[in-house]
C-alpha positions as CSV (number, residue, x, y, z in Angstrom):
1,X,117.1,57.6,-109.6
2,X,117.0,55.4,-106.4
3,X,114.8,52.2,-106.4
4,X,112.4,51.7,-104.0
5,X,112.6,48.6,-101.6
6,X,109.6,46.5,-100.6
7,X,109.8,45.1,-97.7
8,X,107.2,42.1,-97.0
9,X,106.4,41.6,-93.3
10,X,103.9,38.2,-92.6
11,X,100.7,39.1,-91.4
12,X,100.4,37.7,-87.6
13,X,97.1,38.3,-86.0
14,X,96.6,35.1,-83.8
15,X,99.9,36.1,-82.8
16,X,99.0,39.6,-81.2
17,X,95.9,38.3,-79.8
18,X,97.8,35.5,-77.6
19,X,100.2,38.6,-76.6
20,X,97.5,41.1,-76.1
21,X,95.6,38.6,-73.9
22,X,99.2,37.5,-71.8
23,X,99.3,41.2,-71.2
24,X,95.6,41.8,-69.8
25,X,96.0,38.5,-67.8
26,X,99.7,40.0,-66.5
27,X,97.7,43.1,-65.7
28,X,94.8,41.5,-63.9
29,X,97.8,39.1,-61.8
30,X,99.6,42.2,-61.2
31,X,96.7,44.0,-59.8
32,X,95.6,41.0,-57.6
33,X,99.0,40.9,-56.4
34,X,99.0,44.4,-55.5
35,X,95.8,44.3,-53.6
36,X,96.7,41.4,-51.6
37,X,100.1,43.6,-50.7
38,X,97.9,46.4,-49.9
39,X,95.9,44.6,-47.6
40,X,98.1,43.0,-46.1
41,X,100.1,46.3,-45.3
42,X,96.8,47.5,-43.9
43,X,96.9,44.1,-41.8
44,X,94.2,42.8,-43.5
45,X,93.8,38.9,-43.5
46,X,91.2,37.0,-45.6
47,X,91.7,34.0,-43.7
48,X,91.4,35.6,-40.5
49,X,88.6,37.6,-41.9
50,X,86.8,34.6,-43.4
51,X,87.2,32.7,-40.1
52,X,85.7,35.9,-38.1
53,X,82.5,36.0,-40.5
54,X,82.0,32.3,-39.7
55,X,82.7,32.9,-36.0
56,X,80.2,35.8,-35.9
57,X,77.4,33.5,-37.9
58,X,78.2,30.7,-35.3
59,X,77.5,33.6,-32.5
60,X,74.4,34.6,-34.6
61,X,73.1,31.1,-34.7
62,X,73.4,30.4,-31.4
63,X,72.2,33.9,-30.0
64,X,68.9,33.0,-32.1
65,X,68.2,29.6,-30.4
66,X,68.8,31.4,-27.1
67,X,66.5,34.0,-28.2
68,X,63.9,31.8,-28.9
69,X,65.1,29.6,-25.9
70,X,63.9,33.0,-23.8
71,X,60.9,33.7,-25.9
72,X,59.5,30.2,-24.7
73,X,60.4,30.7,-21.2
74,X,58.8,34.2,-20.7
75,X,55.5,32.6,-22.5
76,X,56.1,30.1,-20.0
77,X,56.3,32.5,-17.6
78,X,53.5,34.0,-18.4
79,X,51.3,31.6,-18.5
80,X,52.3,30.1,-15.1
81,X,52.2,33.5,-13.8
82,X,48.1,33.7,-15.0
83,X,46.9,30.2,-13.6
84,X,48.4,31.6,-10.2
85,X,46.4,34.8,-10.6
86,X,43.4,33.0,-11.5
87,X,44.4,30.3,-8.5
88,X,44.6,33.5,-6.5
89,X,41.6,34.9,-7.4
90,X,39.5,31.5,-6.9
91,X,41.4,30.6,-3.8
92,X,40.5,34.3,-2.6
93,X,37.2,33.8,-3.7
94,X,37.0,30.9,-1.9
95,X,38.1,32.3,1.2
96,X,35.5,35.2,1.0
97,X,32.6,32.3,1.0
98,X,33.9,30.5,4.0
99,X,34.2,33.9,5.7
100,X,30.9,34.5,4.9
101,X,29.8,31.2,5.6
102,X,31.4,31.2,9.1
103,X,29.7,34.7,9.8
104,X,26.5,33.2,8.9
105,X,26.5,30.0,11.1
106,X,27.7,32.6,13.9
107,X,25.1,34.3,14.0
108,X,22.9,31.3,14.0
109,X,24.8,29.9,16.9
110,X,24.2,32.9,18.3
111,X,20.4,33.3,17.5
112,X,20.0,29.8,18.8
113,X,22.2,30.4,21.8
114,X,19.3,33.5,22.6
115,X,16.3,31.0,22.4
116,X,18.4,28.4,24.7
117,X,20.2,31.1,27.1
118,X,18.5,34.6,26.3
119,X,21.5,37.3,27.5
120,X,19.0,39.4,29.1
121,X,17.7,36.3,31.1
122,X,14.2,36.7,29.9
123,X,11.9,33.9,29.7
124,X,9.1,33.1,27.5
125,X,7.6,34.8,24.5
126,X,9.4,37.3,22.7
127,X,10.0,39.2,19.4
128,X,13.6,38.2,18.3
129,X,14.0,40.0,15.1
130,X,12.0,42.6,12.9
131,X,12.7,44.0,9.1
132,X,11.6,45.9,6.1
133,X,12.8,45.3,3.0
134,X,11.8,47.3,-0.6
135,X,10.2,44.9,-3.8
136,X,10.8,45.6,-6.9
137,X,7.0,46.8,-7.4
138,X,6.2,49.9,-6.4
139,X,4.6,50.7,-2.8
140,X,5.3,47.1,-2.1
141,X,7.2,46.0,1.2
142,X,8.1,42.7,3.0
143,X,7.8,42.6,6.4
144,X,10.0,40.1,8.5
145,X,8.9,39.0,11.8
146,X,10.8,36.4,14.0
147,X,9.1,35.6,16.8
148,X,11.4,33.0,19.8
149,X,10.1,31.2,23.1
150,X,13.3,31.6,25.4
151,X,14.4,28.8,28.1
152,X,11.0,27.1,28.2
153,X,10.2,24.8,25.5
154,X,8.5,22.3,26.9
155,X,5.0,23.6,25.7
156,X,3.7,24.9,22.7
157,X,3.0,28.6,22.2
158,X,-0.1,30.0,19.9
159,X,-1.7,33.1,18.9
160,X,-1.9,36.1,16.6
161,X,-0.1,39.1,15.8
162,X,-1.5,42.4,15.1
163,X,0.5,45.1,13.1
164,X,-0.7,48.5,12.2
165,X,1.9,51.6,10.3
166,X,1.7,55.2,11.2
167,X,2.7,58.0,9.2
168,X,1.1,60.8,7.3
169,X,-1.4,61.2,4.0
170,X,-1.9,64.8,2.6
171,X,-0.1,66.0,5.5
172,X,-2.0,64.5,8.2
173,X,-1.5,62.1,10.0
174,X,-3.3,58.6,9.6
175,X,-2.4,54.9,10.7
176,X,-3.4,51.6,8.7
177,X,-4.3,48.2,9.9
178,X,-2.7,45.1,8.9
179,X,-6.1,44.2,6.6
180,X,-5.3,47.3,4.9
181,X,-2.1,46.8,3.7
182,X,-2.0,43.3,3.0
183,X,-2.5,42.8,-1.0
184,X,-3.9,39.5,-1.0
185,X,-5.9,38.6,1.8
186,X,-7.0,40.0,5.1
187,X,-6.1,36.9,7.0
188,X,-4.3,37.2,10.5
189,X,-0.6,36.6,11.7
190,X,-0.8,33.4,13.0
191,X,2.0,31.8,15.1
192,X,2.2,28.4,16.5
193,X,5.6,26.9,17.4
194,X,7.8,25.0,20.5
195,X,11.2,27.2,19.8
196,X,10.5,30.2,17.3
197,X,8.8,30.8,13.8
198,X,9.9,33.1,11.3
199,X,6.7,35.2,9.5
200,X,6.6,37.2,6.4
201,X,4.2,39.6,4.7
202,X,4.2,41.5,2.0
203,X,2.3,45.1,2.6
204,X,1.1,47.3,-0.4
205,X,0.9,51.1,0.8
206,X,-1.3,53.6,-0.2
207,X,-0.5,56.3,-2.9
208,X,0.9,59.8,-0.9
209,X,1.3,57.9,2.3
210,X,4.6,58.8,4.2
211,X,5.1,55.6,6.9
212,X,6.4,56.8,10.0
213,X,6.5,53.9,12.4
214,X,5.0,50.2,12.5
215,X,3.5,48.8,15.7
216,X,3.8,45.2,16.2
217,X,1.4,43.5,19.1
218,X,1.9,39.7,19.6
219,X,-1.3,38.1,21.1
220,X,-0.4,34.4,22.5
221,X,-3.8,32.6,23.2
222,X,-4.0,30.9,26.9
223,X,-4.6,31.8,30.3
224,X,-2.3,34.3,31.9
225,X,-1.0,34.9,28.5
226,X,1.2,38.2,28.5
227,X,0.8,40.8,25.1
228,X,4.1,42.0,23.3
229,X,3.9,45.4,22.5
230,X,6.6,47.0,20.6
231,X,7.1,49.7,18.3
232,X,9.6,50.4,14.6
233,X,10.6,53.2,12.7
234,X,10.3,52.6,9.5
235,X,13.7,52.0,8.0
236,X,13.9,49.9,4.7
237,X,16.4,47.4,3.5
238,X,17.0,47.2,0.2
239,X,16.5,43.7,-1.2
């Protein structure tokens, strides 16, 4: 028979943990080694890499000041460009009045320049303007009546005007006196002035009356005294 042998072999394990752990750490080495050789076969460069990520935050950086840089500027802008709008607009505005002003004192030079220097060279007593305008009430008119002495102005001139309308109730035809139309009182257009006078009446017409026409007579008191006759269509400005 043949004896057995027994072999006894010391138990190591702190021993194959340090090896087993050299081994991972080789293997983790070897790896990063391998990967740095693979990217730099690929011409990858971390550095390079690291200092273009830096370079491109930089740019980021600096393209967001600008941006706000530009934000602030077109609000700028903006605003600038609305006070000039509204400058415009008031400047504009203004312009429009003194147009309007100047129109106006025109054509008081020229209504004083026809009681001083009439263009038609007549003298005296005369009707210089005449309008109708609409009230808000119903039926109810304004009538404007500018009477001027031309050239002579060394006296006074007096008297009374007389107006009547024309036109047609029911279909026929019927004319009303001043007294008539008047809604307050019957009292008469008196007139009393050295250069001119400016009258005005309100008339109230009568319900289904269709004016036509108004007839103005101006009656200066005085001896020798000449009557003014003339004669409107009824045409209404609206007030």
């Amino acid at each position: 028979m043949h004896k057995s042998k027994l072999v006894v072999k010391p138990h190591r394990p702190r021993r194959v943990r340090v090896m087993w752990s050299l081994f991972l750490l080789a293997a983790l080495i070897g790896g990063y080694l391998l990967l740095e050789y693979g990217q730099y076969r690929g011409g990858f460069n971390r550095g390079a890499a690291t200092r273009q990520v830096d370079q491109l935050n930089s740019d980021i950086t600096a393209l967001s000041a600008e941006n706000d840089r530009l934000r602030e500027r077109i609000a700028l802008l903006e605003t600038s460009l609305q006070v000039d709008h509204e400058a415009y607009n008031q400047v504009e505005e203004t312009l429009g009045d003194l147009q309007q002003e100047i129109q106006e004192q025109r054509e008081e030079l020229a209504f004083y320049r026809g009681i001083v220097s009439p263009p038609d060279g007549t003298t005296g007593l005369r009707i210089r303007e005449f309008e109708l305008s609409s009230m808000p009430q119903s039926s109810l008119y304004r009538v404007r009546l500018v009477l001027v002495q031309a050239s002579k102005h060394d006296r006074r001139v007096s008297g009374v005007v007389s107006l009547t309308v024309d036109g047609a109730r029911n279909g026929m035809p019927v004319s009303y006196a001043l007294a008539d139309l008047m809604p307050d009182s019957a009292k008469p257009l008196d007139f009393s002035f050295r250069y001119f006078q400016d009258i005005e009446r309100d008339l109230v017409l009568p319900s289904d009356f269709v004016p036509d026409r108004v007839n103005v007579e101006v009656n200066p008191r005085g001896r020798g005294a000449k009557i003014i006759r003339q004669s409107y269509d009824w045409t209404v400005q609206q007030s």
